[in-house]
C-alpha positions as CSV (number, residue, x, y, z in Angstrom):
1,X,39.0,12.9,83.2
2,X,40.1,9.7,81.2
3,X,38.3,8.5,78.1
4,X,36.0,4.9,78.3
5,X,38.9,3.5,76.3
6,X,41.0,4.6,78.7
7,X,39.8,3.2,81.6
8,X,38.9,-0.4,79.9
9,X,43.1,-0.8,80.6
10,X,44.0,-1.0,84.4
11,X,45.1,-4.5,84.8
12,X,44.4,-7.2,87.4
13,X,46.5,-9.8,88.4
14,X,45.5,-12.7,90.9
15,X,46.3,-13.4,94.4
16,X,44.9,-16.6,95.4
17,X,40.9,-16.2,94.9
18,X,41.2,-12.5,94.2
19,X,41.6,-10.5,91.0
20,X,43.1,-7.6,92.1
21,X,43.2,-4.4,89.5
22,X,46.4,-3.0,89.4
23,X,45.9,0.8,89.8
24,X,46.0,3.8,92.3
25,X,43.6,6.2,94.1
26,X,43.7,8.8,91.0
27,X,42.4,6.0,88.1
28,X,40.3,4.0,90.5
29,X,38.2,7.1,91.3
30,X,38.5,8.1,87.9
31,X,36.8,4.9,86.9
32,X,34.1,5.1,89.2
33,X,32.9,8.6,88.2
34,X,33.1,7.4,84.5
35,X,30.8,4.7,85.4
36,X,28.6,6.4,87.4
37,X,28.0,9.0,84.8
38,X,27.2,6.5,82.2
39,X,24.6,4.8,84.9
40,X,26.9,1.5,84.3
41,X,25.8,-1.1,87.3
42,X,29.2,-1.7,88.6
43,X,30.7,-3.7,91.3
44,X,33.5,-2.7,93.5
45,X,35.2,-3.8,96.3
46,X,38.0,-2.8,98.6
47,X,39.4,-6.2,100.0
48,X,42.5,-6.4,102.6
49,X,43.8,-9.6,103.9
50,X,40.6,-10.4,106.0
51,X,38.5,-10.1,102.7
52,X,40.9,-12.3,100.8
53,X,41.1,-14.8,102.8
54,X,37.2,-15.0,103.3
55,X,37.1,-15.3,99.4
56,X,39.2,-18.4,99.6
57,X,37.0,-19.7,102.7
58,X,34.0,-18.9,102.0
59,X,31.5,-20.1,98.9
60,X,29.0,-17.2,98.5
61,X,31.8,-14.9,98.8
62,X,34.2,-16.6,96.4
63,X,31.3,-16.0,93.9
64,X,30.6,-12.5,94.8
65,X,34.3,-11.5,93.7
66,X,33.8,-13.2,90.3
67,X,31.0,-10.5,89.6
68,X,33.2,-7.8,91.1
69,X,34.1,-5.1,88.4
70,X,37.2,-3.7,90.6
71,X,38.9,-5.0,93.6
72,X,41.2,-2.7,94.6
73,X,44.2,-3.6,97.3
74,X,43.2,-2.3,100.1
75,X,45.7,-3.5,102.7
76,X,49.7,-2.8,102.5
77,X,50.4,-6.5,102.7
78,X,47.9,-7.0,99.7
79,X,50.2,-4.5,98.2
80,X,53.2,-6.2,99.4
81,X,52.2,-9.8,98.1
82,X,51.3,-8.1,94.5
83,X,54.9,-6.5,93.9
84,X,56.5,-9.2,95.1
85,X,55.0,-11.8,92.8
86,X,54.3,-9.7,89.8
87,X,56.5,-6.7,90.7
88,X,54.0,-4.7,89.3
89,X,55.2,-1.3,91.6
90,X,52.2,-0.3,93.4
91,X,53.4,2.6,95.4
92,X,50.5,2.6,97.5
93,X,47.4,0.7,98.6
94,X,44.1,1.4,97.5
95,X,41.9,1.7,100.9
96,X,38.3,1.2,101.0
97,X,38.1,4.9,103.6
98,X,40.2,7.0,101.2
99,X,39.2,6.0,97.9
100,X,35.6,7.0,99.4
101,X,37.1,10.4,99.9
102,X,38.5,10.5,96.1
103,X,35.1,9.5,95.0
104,X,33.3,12.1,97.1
105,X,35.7,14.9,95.7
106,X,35.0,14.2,92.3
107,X,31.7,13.9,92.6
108,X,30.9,16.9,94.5
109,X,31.7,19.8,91.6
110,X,29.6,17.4,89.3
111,X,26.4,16.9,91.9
112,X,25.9,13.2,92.0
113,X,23.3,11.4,93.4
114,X,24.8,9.3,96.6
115,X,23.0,6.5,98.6
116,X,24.3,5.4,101.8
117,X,23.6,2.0,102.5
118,X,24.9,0.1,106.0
119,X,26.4,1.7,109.0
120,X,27.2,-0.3,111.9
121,X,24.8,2.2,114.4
122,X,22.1,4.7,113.2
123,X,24.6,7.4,115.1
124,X,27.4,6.5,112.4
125,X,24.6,6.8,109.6
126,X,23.3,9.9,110.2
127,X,27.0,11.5,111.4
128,X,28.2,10.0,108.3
129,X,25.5,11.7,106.1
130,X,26.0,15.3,108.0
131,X,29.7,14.6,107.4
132,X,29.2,14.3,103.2
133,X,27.0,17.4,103.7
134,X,29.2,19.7,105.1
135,X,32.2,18.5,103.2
136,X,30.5,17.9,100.0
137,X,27.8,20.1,99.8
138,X,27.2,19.9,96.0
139,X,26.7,16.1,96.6
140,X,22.9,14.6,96.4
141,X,22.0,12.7,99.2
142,X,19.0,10.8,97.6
143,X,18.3,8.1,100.3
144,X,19.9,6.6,103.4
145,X,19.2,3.3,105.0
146,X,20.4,0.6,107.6
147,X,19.4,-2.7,108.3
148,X,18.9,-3.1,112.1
149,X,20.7,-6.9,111.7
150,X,23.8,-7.2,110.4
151,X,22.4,-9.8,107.9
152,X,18.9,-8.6,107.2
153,X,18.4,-7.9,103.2
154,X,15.3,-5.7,104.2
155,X,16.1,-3.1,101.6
156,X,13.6,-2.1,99.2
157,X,15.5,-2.6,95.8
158,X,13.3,-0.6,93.5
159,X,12.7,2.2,96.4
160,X,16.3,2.4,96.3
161,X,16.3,2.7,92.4
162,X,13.6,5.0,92.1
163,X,16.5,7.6,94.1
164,X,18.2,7.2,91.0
165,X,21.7,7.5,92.8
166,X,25.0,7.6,90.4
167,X,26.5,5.7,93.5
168,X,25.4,3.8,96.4
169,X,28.1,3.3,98.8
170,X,27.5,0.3,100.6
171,X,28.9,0.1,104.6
172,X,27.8,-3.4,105.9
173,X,30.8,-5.7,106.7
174,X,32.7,-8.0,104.8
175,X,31.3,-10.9,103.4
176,X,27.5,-9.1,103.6
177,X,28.5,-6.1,101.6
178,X,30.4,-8.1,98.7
179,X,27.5,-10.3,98.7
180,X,24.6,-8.0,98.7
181,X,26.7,-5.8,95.8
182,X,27.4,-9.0,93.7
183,X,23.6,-9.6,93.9
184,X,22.5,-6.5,92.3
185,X,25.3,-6.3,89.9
186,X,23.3,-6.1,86.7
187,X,20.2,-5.2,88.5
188,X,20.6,-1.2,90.1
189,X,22.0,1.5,87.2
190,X,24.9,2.6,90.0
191,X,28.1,2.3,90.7
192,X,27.9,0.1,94.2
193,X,30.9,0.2,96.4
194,X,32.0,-2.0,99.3
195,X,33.4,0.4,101.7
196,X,33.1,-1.6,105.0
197,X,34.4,0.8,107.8
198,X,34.0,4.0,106.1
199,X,30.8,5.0,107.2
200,X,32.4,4.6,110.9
201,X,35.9,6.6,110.4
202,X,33.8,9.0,108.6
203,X,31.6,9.7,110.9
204,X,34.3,9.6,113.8
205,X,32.3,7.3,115.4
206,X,35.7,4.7,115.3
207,X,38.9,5.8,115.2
208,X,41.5,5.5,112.3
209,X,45.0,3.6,113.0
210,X,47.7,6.4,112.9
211,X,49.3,7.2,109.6
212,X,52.4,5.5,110.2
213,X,50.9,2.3,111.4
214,X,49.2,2.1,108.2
215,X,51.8,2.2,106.3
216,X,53.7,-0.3,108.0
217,X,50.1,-2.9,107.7
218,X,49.3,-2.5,111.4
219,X,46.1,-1.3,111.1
220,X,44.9,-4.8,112.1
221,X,46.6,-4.1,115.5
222,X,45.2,-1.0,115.8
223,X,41.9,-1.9,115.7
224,X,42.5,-5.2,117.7
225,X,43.2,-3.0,120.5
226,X,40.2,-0.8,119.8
227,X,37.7,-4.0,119.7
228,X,39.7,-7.0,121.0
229,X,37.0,-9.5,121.7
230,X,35.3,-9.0,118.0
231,X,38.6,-9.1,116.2
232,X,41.0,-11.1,117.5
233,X,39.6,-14.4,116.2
234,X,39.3,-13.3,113.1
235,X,43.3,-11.6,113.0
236,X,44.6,-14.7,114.4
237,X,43.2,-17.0,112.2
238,X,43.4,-14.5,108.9
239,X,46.1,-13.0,109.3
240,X,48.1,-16.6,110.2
241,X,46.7,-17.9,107.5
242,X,47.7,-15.4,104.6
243,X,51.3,-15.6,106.2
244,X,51.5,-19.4,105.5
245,X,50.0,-18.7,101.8
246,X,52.8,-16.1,101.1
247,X,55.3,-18.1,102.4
248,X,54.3,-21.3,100.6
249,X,53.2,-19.9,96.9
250,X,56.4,-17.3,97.1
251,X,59.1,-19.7,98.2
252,X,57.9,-23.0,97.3
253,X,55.3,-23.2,94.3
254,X,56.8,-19.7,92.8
255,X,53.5,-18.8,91.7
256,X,50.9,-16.4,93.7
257,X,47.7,-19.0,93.0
């Protein structure tokens, strides 16, 4: 385990409207347990192209990422776009899914309190609870909870607090999740994490993009496929659009904001 003055020293570097922290699975986990040991309310968020690009859209979420602790880059072209402006040598992204899986193992031997927040169907919650369970079974499962709208904010804050969770893990969809987190940064004694479709893969109640389409940054594609009239506006326009910033800020202005 690193020391606190250890983990003050990933760096970030910008893309666009993003801060991204320059690290891998190993210190970003690392981080996370530290600061959910120490009760630290801290923000952070797993952000591929779609999130970036909904940072540099959108208002409320431009000013959730401001409060985020740790954005971590989650997509491989998020990864591309960082080496080949900084050249900083990330060897690997950091996704949302996995690093959920990093946090969960390190948690487990040391019996933290997790709260599940989000879930796209109560089948995904509870599967996605039974799946921490059997996996993790040192893990505390102090409260679980799901807002029947997308957009509702029907949580009870201090319920949740009185759990006392070292974590809450937070599955509601980007912008909603960023902006719910960014709203109680300072406010709940956890580390609160942006996970998006992890409660769904998970659970194995939505399938994961093969390995090697992954790595080459075709997950969109995969899950295009797999939900074509929900995602295809939003890859078109997104994905277009982060093309068109790379190509401009690389080739023309030579700088990556």
């Amino acid at each position: 385990m690193l020391t606190n003055n250890t983990l003050q020293r990933f760096e970030k570097r910008r893309l666009w409207a993003i801060e991204y922290a320059i690290l891998d699975y190993e210190l970003a986990s690392d981080v996370i347990i530290e600061k959910a040991l120490a009760r630290q309310s801290y923000a952070v968020f797993a952000l591929p192209v779609h999130g970036l690009i909904t940072a540099i859209q959108d208002q409320a979420m431009q000013q959730a990422v401001q409060k985020a602790d740790m954005i971590t880059p989650d997509g491989q072209p998020i990864r591309w776009a960082l080496n080949s402006f900084y050249k900083v040598g990330l060897k690997d992204r950091v996704y949302g899914p996995l690093l959920t899986l990093k946090v969960l193992e390190k948690a487990n031997p040391l019996g933290l309190r997790i709260y599940l927040y989000g879930g796209n169907t109560e089948e995904t919650l509870q599967k996605f609870q039974a799946f921490i369970q059997k996996n993790f079974p040192n893990i505390q499962i102090c409260g679980a909870f799901r807002e029947e709208k997308p957009t509702d904010n029907l949580i009870d804050i201090e319920a949740l607090k009185a759990t006392r969770p070292h974590i809450v893990l937070v599955g509601r969809g980007c912008p909603t999740q960023e902006i719910w987190v960014a709203s109680q940064k300072g406010n709940i004694p956890a580390v609160m994490m942006a996970v998006g479709a992890a409660f769904a893969f998970h659970a194995g109640t939505i399938a994961q993009a093969p390995i090697w389409m992954q790595k080459m940054g075709l997950e969109w594609l995969f899950r295009l496929i797999q939900e074509p009239k929900r995602l295809w506006k939003r890859y078109l326009t997104t994905n277009s659009y982060f093309i068109y910033l790379f190509i401009k800020h690389r080739f023309f202005l030579r700088r990556p904001y």
